[in-house]
N, C-alpha and C positions, 0 to 999 in steps of 0.2 A: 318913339314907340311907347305903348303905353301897357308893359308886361308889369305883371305880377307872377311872381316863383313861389311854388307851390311845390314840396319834394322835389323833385326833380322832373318838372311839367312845369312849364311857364304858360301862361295865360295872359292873353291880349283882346283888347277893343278898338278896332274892331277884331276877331279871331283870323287868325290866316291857316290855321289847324283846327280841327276841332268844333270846338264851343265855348262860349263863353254865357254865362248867366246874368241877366240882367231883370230891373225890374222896374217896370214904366209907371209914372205915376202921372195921370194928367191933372196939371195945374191951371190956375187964372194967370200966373206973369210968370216964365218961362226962365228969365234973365232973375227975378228975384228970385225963385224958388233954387236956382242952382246956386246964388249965393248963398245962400241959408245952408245947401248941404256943407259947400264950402267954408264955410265959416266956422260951424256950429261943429260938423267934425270931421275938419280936415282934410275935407276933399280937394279931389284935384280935377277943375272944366278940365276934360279934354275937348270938348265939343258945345261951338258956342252957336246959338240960332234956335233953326224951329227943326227936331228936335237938339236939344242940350244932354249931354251927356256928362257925368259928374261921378269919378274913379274915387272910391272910398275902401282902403284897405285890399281888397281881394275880393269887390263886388263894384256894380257901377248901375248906379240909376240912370235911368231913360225920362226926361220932362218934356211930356209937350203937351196944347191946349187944347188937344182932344177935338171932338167935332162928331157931325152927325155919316149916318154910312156910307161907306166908298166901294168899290166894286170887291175890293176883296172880303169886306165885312156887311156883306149888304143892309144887314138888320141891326147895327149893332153900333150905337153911341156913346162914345167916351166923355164922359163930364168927373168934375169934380164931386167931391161927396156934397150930398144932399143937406145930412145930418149930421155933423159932428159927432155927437152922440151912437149914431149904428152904423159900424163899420161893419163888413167881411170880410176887409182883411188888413193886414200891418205888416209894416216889414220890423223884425229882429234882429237886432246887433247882440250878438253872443262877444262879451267882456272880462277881461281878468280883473278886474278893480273897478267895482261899479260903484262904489261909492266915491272915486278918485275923476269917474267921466262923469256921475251927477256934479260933481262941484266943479269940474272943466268946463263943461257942456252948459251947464246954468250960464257961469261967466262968459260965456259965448251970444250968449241971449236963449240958449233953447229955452221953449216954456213947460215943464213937468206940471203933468197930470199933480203925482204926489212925488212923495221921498219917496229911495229906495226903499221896502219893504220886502218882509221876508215870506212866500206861499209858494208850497209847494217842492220843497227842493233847490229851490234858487233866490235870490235876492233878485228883485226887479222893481222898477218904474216904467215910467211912457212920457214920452214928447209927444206932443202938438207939433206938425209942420206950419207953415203960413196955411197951406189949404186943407187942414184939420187934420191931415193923416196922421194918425200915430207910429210910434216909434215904441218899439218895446228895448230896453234895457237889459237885460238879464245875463247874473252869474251865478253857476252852479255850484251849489256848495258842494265844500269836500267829501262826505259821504253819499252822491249820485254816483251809481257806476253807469257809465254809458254802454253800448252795446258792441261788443269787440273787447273791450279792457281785460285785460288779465290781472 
């Protein structure tokens, strides 16, 4: 099984309660691209083919190669990004030591945009996937209150 405990709620993929959150990204090579997660950090295939599923911490990416409309999405084609450069969107990995997973992660082959750097209330960078997506980095520094904190 492929749970993640979370309080006292565990979380699986596929879910047999619930829900579980995922996030698809469509790639060119399906089999590369899950190695990359796995590699780079430390993910675990659970699911190898078209699509590939890739367990990272207490989230899992969905990879597959996308294509033109199907009856459930009539209008609507998944591709790879276009532009490197103009995204809408990224996924974030929130870090306790970001300066500890840039120098992991580097030695893994990730490719960083830059250093960490510091804006905004947190320390962060960004990865390049194989098919441009970025990866944002980020840890909050100790004077961010988050919302709930006492």
């Amino acid at each position: 099984m492929n749970d993640v405990q979370v309080g006292q709620k565990s979380y699986q993929m596929p879910p047999v309660h619930g829900l579980a959150l995922a996030h698809n990204l469509t790639v060119a090579d399906v089999a590369r691209s899950a190695q990359f997660y796995a590699t780079v950090f430390g993910g675990r295939i659970i699911r190898r083919g078209m699509p590939s599923f890739v367990q990272i911490a207490n989230s899992w990416i969905i990879l597959s190669t996308g294509g033109g409309p199907t009856s459930d999405k009539p209008t609507v084609t998944l591709s790879t990004p276009a532009d490197r450069d103009h995204v809408s969107s990224y996924i974030n990995f929130r870090v306790a030591d970001v300066h500890a997973c840039y120098a992991l992660w580097r030695s893994r082959g990730a490719q960083f945009i830059t250093e960490p750097l510091e804006k905004d209330g947190e320390t962060r960078c960004y990865i390049r996937d194989p098919d441009g997506y970025i990866i944002e980095v980020g840890q909050s520094t100790p004077d961010v209150v988050w919302e709930g904190e006492v």
